[in-house]
C-alpha positions in Angstrom: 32.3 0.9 22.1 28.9 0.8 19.5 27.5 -2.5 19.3 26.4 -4.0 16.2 23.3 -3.7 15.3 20.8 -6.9 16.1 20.6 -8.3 12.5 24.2 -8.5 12.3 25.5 -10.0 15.5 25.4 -13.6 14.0 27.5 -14.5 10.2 24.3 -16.6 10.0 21.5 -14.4 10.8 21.2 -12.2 7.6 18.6 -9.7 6.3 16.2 -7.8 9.3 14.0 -10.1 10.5 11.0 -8.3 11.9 8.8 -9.1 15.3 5.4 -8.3 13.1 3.8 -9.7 10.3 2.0 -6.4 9.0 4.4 -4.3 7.0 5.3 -0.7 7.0 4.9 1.5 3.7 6.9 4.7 3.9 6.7 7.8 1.4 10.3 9.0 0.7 10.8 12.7 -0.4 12.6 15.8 0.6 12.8 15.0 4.5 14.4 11.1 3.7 15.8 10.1 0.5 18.9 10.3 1.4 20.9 7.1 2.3 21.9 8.1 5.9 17.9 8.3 6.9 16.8 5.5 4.3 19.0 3.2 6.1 17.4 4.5 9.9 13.9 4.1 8.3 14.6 0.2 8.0 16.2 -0.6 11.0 13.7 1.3 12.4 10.4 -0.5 10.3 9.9 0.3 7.2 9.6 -2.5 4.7 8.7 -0.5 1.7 9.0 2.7 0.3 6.7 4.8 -2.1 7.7 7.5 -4.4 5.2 9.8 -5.2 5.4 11.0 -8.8 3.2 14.2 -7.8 6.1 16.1 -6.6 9.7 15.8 -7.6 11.3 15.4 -11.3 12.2 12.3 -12.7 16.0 12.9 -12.2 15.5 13.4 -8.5 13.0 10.4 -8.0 16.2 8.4 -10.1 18.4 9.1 -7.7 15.9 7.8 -4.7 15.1 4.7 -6.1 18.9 3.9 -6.8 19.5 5.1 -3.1 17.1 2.5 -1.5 18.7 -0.4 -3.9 22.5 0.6 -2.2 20.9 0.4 1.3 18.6 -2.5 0.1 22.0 -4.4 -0.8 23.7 -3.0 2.6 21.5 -4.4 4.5 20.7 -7.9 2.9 16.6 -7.4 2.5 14.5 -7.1 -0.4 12.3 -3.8 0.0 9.6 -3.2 -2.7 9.5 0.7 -4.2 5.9 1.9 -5.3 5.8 4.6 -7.8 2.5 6.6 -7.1 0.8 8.6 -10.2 -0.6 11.7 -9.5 -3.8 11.2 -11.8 -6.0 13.9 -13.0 -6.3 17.1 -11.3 -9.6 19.1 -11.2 -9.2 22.5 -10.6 -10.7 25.8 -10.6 -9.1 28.7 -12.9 -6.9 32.0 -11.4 -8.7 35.3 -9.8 -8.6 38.8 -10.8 -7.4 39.3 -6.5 -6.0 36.1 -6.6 -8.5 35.0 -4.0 -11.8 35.9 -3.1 -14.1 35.5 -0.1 -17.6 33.2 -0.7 -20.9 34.3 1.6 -22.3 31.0 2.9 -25.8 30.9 0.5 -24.0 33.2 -2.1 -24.4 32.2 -6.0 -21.8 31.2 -7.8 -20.4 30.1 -11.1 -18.4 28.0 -13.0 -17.7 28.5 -16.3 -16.1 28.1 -19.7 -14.5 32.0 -19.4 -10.7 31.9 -19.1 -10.9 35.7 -18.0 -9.6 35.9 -14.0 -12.4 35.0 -11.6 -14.5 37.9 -9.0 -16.2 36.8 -6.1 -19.4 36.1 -8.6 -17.9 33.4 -10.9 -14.6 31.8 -11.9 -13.3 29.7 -15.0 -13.3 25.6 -14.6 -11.1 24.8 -16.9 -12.7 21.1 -17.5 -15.0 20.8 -20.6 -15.6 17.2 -19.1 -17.5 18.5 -16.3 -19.9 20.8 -18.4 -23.2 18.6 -19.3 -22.5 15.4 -16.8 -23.6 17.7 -13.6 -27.3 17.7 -12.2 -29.4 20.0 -10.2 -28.3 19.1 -6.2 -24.9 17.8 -6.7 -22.4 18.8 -5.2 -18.8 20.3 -6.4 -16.1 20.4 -3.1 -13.5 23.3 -3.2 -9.9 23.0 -1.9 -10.6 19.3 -0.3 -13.8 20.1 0.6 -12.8 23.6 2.6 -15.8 25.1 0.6 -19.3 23.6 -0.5 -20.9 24.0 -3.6 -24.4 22.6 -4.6 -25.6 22.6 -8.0 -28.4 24.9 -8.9 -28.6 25.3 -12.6 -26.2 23.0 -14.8 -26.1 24.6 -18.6 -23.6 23.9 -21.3 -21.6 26.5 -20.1 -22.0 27.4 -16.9 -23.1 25.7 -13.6 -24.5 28.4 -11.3 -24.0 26.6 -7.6 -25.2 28.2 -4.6 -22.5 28.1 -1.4 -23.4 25.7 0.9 -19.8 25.7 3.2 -18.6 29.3 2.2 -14.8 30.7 2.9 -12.2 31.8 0.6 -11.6 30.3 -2.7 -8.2 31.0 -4.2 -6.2 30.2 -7.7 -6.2 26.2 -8.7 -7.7 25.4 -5.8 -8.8 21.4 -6.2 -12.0 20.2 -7.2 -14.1 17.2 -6.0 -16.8 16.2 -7.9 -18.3 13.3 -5.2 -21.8 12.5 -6.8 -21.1 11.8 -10.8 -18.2 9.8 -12.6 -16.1 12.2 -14.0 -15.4 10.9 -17.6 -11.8 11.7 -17.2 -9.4 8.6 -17.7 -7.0 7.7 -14.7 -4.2 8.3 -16.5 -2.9 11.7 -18.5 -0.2 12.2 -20.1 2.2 13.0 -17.3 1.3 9.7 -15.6 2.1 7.8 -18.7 5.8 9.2 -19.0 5.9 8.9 -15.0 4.5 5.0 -15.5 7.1 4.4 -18.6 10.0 5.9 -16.0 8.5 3.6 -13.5 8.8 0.8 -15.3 12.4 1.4 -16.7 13.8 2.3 -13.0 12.7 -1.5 -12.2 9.5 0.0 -9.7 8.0 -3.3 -8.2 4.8 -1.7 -7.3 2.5 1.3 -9.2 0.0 3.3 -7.4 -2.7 4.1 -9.6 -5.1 7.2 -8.7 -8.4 8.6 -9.5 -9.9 4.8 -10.1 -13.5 5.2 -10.5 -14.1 1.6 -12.6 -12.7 -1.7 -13.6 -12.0 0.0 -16.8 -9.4 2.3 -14.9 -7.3 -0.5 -14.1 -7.4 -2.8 -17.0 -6.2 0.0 -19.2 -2.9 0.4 -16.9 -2.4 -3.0 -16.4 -2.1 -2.9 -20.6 0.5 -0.4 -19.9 2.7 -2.3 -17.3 2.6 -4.9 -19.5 3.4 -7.2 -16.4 6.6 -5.6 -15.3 5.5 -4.4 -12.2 2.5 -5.1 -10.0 -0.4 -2.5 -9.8 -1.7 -1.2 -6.8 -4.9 0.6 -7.3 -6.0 3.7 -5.1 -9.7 3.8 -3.3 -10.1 6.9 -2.7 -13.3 7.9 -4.8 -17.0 7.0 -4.5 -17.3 5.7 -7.6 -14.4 2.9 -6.9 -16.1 1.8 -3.8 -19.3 0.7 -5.6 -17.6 -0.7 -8.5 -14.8 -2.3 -5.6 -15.3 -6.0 -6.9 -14.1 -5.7 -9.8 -11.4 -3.2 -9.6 -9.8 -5.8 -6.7 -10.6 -9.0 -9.6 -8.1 -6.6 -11.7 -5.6 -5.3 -9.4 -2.5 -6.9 -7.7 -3.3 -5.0 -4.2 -5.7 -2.0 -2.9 -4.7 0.5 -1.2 -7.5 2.4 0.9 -6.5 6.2 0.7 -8.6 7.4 3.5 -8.0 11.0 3.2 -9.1 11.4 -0.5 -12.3 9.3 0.5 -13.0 11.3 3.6 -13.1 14.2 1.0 -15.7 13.4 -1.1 -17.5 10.7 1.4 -19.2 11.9 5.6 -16.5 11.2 7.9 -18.3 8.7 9.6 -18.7 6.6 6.3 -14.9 6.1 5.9 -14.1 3.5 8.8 -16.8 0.9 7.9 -15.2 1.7 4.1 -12.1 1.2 5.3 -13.3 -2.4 6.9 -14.9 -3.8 4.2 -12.5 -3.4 1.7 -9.5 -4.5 3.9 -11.9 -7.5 4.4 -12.8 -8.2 0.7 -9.4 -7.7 -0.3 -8.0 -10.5 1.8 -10.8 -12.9 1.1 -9.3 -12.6 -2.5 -5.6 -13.4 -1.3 -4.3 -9.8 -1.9 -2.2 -6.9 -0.4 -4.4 -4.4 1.3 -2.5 -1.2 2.5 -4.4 1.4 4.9 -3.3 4.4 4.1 -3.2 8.5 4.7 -3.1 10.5 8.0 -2.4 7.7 10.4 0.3 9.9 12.0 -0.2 13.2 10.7 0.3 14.8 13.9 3.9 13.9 13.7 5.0 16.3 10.6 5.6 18.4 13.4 5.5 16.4 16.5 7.8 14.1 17.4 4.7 11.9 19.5 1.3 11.2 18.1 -2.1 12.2 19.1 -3.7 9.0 20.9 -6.5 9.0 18.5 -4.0 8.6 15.4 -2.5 5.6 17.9 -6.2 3.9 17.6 -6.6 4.4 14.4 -3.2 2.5 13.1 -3.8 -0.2 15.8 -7.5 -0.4 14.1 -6.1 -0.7 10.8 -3.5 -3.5 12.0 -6.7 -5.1 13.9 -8.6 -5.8 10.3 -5.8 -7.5 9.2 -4.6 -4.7 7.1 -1.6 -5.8 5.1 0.7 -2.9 5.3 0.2 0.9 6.9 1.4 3.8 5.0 3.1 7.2 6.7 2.9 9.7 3.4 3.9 13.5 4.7 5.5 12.3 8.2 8.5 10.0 6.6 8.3 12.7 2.8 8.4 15.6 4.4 8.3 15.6 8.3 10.2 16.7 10.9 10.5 13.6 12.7 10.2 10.3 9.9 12.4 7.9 11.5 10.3 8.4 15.0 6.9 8.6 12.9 8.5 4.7 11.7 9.2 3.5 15.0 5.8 4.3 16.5 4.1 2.8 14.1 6.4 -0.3 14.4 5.9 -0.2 18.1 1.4 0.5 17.7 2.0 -2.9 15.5 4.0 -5.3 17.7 2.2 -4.1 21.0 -1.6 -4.7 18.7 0.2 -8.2 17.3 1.0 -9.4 20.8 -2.2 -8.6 22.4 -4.5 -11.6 23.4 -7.6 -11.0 21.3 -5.6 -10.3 18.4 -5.8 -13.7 16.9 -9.7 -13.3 17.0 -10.0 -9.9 15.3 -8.2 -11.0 12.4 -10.1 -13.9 11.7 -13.4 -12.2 12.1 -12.9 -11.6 8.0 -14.0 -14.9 6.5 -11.0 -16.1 4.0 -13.0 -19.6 2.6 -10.1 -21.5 0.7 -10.8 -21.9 -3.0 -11.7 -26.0 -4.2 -8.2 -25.7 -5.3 -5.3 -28.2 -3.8 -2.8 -25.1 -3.6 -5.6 -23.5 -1.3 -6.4 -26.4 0.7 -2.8 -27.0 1.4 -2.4 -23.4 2.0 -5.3 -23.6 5.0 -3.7 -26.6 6.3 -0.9 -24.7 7.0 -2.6 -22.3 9.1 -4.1 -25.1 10.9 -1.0 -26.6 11.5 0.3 -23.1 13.0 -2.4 -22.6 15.1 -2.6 -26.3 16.3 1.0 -27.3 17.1 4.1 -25.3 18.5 5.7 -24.5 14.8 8.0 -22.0 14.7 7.6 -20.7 10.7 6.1 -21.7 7.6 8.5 -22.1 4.6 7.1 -21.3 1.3 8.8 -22.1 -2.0 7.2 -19.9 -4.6 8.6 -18.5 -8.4 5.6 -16.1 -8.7 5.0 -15.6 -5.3 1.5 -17.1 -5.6 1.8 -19.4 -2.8 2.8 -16.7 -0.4 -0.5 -14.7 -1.1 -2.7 -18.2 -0.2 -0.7 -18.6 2.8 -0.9 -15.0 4.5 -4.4 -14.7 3.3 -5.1 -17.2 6.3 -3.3 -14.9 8.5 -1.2 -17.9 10.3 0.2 -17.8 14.2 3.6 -18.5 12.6 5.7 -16.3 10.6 6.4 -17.0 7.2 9.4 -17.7 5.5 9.5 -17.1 1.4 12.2 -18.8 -0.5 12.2 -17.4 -4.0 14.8 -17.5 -7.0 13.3 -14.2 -8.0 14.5 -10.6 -6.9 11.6 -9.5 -8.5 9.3 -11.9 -6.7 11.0 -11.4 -3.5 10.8 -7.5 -3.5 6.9 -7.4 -4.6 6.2 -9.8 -1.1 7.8 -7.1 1.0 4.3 -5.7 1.5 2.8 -8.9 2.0 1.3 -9.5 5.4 4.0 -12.1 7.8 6.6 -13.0 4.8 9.5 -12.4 5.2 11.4 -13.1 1.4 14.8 -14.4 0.7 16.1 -14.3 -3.0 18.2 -17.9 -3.5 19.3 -20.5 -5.8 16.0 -22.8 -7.3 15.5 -26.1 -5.9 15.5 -29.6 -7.8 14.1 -32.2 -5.7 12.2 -32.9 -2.7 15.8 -33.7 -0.7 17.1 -30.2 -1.4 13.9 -28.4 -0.4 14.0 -29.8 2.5 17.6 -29.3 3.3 17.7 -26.0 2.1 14.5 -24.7 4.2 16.3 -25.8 7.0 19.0 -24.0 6.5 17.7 -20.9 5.8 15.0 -21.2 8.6 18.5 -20.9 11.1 20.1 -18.3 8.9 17.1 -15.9 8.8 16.0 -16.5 12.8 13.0 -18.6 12.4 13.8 -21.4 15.0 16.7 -23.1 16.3 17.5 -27.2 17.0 14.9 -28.8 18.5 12.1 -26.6 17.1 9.9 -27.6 14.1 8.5 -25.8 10.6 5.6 -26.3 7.9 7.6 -26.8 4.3 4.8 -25.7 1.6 6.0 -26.2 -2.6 4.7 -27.7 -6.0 6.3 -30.6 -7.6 7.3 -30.5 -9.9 9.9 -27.2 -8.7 9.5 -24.6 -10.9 6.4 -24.9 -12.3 4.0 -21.8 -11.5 1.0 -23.2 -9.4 1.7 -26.6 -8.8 1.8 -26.5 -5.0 0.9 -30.0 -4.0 3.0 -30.6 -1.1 3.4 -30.2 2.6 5.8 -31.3 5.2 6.6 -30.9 8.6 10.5 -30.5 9.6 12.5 -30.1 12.8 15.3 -28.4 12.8 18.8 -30.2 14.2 20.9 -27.0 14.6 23.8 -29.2 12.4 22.0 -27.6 9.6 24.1 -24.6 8.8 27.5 -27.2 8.3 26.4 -27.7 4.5 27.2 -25.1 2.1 25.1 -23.2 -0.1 
């Protein structure tokens, strides 16, 4: 006979409580947006699932966002849905031969011409790029297969000389690493894929191609507030101009691939470091993202250097990881999810873990909602406390908390879906959507009862309580309390 599952041997344990505290991001798409294999990607880890508006219609991406809210209700835990915009494409115009070969040192160039390209010249159908170019830049063919330096920019033409050479075929992407292309972030296809977004209910937007504050405060006027905005780093540009895009963002995401495009290899990991570090020091999400597992489209095990680099990501403190083609399109997603669960909890339980995380200084603002935040943390780390309960509307007080990375796990009590769905890529919370409290008595009977509910604890074992007085009011934390749990209790009703 099958036995139940783990989160639902006990009436009182509901939800999926996890044994980590950094969250899984999985892309959904032709391989797993189905029900059956949504369902195995969250027992098997995943806490949040992206949609990625470059491929797919919108009836076909409705139908996967109302599949993960029937398994989300199933299965009793709020899981957050990121919409990812495609953003502006660069791209070279067609060819007489549909592809042609490029001599390493060759000339060639790009121009206004719509006529077929020859191996001499092809059109670039981008008026943008005309005039902003200079002599020594460099334009990368087909994510950076092919190599072209700038020789001679003119109005309407840029003759380039072929660094890398190989073959260059119709649309093949272009790169343009060493100028700020004055293309906005956001077309017209990403505005109705944003509006869609926002009327499926889509707690998080990815936003691509962001090369400046300017970038994101122009979507951000477009959410309007209804979802959170995630903004991509995956150009030069954003990395310079990185303090201010995270000031106007709701989370980063570091999209290592697209950087390693237009970036040396050997410049993405200390990327990849410092902005998982500044990101935290602000009190927001960070998600590492792009080929961790690639390996596994097609494998069902991953190389051992894909192994380090996830365990590396989970080292700095990384809120989430993100699996795009293995889970959207691979062979093997619900085993891609599963090793990357087990890279986590193996990294999470390892002895120096503790120290690596903390290497990232997270001062506390002169704030008392921060102070209190840090105290918890100290608490965690000082005596034997089995979770942290955090009352929060907004969710505020759960991003000051996990910014300090705690020893215990944290649980979020919420009265809004919304709230509770955005947290789900929040390093260590684990939310719970319930009724509001009203006074001090409540909170504390009600944390307790959920603490025994949702697994964190049992009689005998004690929990840091974190809320505002007066309940409800967005950032008024001002209080902390210590409880231990009786096991009696689950006797009172809801």
């Amino acid at each position: 006979m099958a036995t139940t599952p783990p989160f639902r041997r006990s009436p009182h344990h509901r939800g999926i409580k996890r044994q980590r505290k950094v969250k899984i991001l999985a892309t959904l798409g032709p391989a797993s947006r189905d029900k059956e294999t949504i369902a195995k990607l969250l027992k098997a880890g995943a806490d949040a699932f992206r949609v990625n508006m470059s491929h797919g219609d919108h009836e076909t991406h409705r139908e996967t966002i109302a599949n993960i809210r029937a398994v989300e209700k199933d299965l009793m835990r709020p899981v957050a849905i990121l919409c990812d915009l495609q953003g502006p494409k660069l791209r070279v115009g067609t060819f007489a031969e549909g592809k042609v070969f490029l001599r390493h040192g060759a000339h060639f160039t790009l121009d206004r011409d719509p006529t077929p390209g020859d191996e001499n010249r092809v059109c670039l159908p981008h008026p943008e790029l005309f005039g902003i170019l200079q002599k020594g830049q460099r334009l990368l063919i087909d994510d950076g297969k092919l190599r072209l330096v700038v020789i001679k920019p003119e109005a309407d033409s840029i003759l380039c000389t072929a660094e890398v050479g190989g073959f260059i075929s119709d649309r093949k992407g272009v790169n343009v690493p060493d100028a700020i292309v004055p293309v906005p972030a956001l077309t017209d296809k990403d505005r109705r894929d944003l509006a869609f977004s926002v009327e499926q209910g889509a707690d998080w937007i990815g936003l691509s191609f962001v090369q400046r504050p300017e970038d994101v405060a122009e979507a951000r006027r477009l959410i309007g507030g209804a979802c959170a905005l995630m903004s991509k780093i995956e150009k030069p540009a954003a990395v310079d101009s990185i303090d201010g895009i995270i000031e106007l963002s709701d989370g980063i995401m570091v999209a290592r691939g697209d950087l390693g495009v237009e970036l040396l290899p050997e410049e993405v990991p200390p990327i990849q470091k410092h902005i998982i570090a500044k990101t935290r020091a602000i009190g927001k999400p960070v998600v590492g993202a792009t080929q961790m597992l690639e390996s596994m489209i097609t494998s069902p095990s991953p190389t051992r250097a894909e192994v380090s680099d996830v365990a590396n990501a989970v080292y700095d403190g990384a809120d989430a990881v993100m699996l795009s083609a293995e889970t959207a399109a691979g062979q093997w997603p619900v085993e891609a999810v599963t090793i990357m669960d087990r890279i986590a909890i193996k990294v999470e339980t390892d002895s120096t873990y503790r120290e690596r995380i903390h290497l990232a200084q997270t001062p506390p603002d002169a704030t008392t909602a921060d102070a209190l935040s840090a105290s918890c943390a100290t608490i965690a780390d000082t005596l034997p406390i089995e979770g942290i309960i955090v009352f929060t509307g907004s969710g505020g007080s759960a991003r000051r908390v996990a910014r300090e990375r705690p020893a215990a796990p944290m649980l979020v009590l919420t009265p809004s879906q919304k709230t509770a769905r955005r947290l789900a890529l929040l390093w260590g919370a684990h939310a719970v959507t319930t009724k509001d409290i009203g006074s001090f008595e409540e909170m504390i009977a009600k944390g307790k009862r959920m603490a025994l509910r949702h697994g964190f604890g049992a009689a005998g074992t004690r929990l840091v309580a974190l809320a505002g007085v007066p309940f409800g009011t967005p950032g008024s934390t001002n209080l902390l309390h210590v409880v231990t749990l009786t096991g009696n209790e689950l006797e009172t009703p809801n």
